[in-house]
N, C-alpha and C positions, 0 to 999 in steps of 0.2 A: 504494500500500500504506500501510496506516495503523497505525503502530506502536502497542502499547499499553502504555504505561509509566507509573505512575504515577508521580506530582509533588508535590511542596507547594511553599509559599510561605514562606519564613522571612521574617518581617517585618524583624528589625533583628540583623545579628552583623556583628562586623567579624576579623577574622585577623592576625592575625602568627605568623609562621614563621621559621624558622633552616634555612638549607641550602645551596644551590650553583647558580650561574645561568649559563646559555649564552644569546648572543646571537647569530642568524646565523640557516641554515636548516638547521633539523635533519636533513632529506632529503637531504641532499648527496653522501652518501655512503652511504646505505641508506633502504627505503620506511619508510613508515610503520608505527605498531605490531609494531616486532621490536626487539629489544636491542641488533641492530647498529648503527641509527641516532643519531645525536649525542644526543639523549634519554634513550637506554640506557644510553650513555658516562657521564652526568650522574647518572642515578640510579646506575650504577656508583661512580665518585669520589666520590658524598654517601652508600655506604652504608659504601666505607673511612675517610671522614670521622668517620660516627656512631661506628663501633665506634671507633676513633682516640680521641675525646674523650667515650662516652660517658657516662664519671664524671663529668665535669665538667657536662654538658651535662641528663642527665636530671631533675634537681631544675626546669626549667625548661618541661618537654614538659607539654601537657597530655593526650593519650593518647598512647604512644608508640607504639602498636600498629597507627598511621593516619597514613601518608606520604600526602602530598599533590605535585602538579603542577598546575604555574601556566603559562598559556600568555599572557602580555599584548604586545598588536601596539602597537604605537608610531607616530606618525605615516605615515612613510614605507613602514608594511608595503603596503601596493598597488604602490606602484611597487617596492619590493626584494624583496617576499614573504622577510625578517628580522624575526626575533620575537625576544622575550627567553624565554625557560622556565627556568622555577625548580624544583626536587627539594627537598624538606625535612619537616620536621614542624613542627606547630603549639606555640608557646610561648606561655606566662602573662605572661612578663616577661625581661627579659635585664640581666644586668652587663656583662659579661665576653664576649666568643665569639670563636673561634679565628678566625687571624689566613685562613684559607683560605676562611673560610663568610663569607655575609650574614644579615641578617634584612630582612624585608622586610615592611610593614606596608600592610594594605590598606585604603581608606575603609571605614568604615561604610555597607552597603547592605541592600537586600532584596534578598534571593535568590530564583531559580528552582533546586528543588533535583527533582533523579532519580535514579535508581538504573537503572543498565543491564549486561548482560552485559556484559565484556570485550572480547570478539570484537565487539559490536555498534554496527557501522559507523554505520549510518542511525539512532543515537540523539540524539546532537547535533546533527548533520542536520537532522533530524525538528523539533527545538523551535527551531532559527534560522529556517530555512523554513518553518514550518508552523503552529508553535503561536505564537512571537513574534507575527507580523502578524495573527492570526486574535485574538490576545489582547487586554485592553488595555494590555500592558507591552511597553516596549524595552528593549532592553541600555543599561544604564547605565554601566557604563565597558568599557574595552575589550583584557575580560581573561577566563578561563573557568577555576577548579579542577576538576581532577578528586582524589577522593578515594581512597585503595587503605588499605582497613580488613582486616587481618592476617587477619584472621575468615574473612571473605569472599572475600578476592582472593588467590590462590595462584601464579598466574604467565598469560601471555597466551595461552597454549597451552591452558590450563584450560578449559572452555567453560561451568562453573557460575560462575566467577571473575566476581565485581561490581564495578562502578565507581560511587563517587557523584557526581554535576555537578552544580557549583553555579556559576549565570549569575547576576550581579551586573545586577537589573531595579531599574524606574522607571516609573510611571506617564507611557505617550504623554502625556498633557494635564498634565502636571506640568513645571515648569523644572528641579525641584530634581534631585540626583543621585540620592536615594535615594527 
């Protein structure tokens, strides 16, 4: 089956975010895509975070209205299947941030970006296995956002509910990262 999602390419952005990060395996105690999962827990505790500090905090968002999840594997994820995932929003600049949050700043890359339903499984999927190697780009570093724009994404249960992914790519024939 061949999914049909469109794509673009953002040539150069780079990210920084403020928010709240788990390392371990978020399945451990619930499947995938449900709120009970350590994931849930995480976007739970960074949304009593935001409201907690967000006077202090919103002079710094640049849309506040677009949370993001960061899933970045670490070396030894094959042998532990342990990831780090991060919940937060994207920021301009930071001073100051509470003592329970991070920020976390990501290289400068080119992206692979898409927009996919919620519920839709076989979307990431779809562009590691299929469009990657059929492409001329690899994953450049080894990490994937997903994007939840307020607008758009209402809850996982929602079946109009969108997500946007963006895979940090690099030219196969290239050394460089970006």
């Amino acid at each position: 089956m061949r999914i049909k999602i469109e794509h673009k390419i953002i040539e150069k952005k780079s990210f920084m975010f403020i928010g709240c990060v788990f390392y371990g395996d978020p399945f451990h105690s619930a499947k995938e895509w449900t709120i009970e999962n350590e994931i849930g827990k995480l976007w739970e505790r960074y949304g009593v975070l935001l409201k907690k500090y967000w006077r202090s905090l919103r002079k710094y968002f640049i849309n506040p209205n677009i949370s993001y999840e960061l899933h970045i594997e670490p070396e030894e994820y094959i042998e532990t299947k342990n990831y780090y995932v991060f919940t937060g929003t994207e920021i301009k600049e930071y001073e100051e941030m509470p003592l329970e949050m991070f920020v976390k700043i990501l290289p400068t890359s080119k992206y692979l970006m898409f927009t996919a339903k919620a519920m839709d499984f076989d979307s990431g999927e779809y562009y590691f296995k299929n469009w990657l190697p059929q492409s001329s780009y690899e994953q450049a570093y080894p990490y994937i956002i997903q994007a939840y724009d307020a607008q758009r994404f209402k809850s996982l249960e929602d079946k109009e509910s969108e997500i946007d992914w963006y895979i940090p790519i690099k030219s196969k024939n290239s050394s460089e990262k970006n």
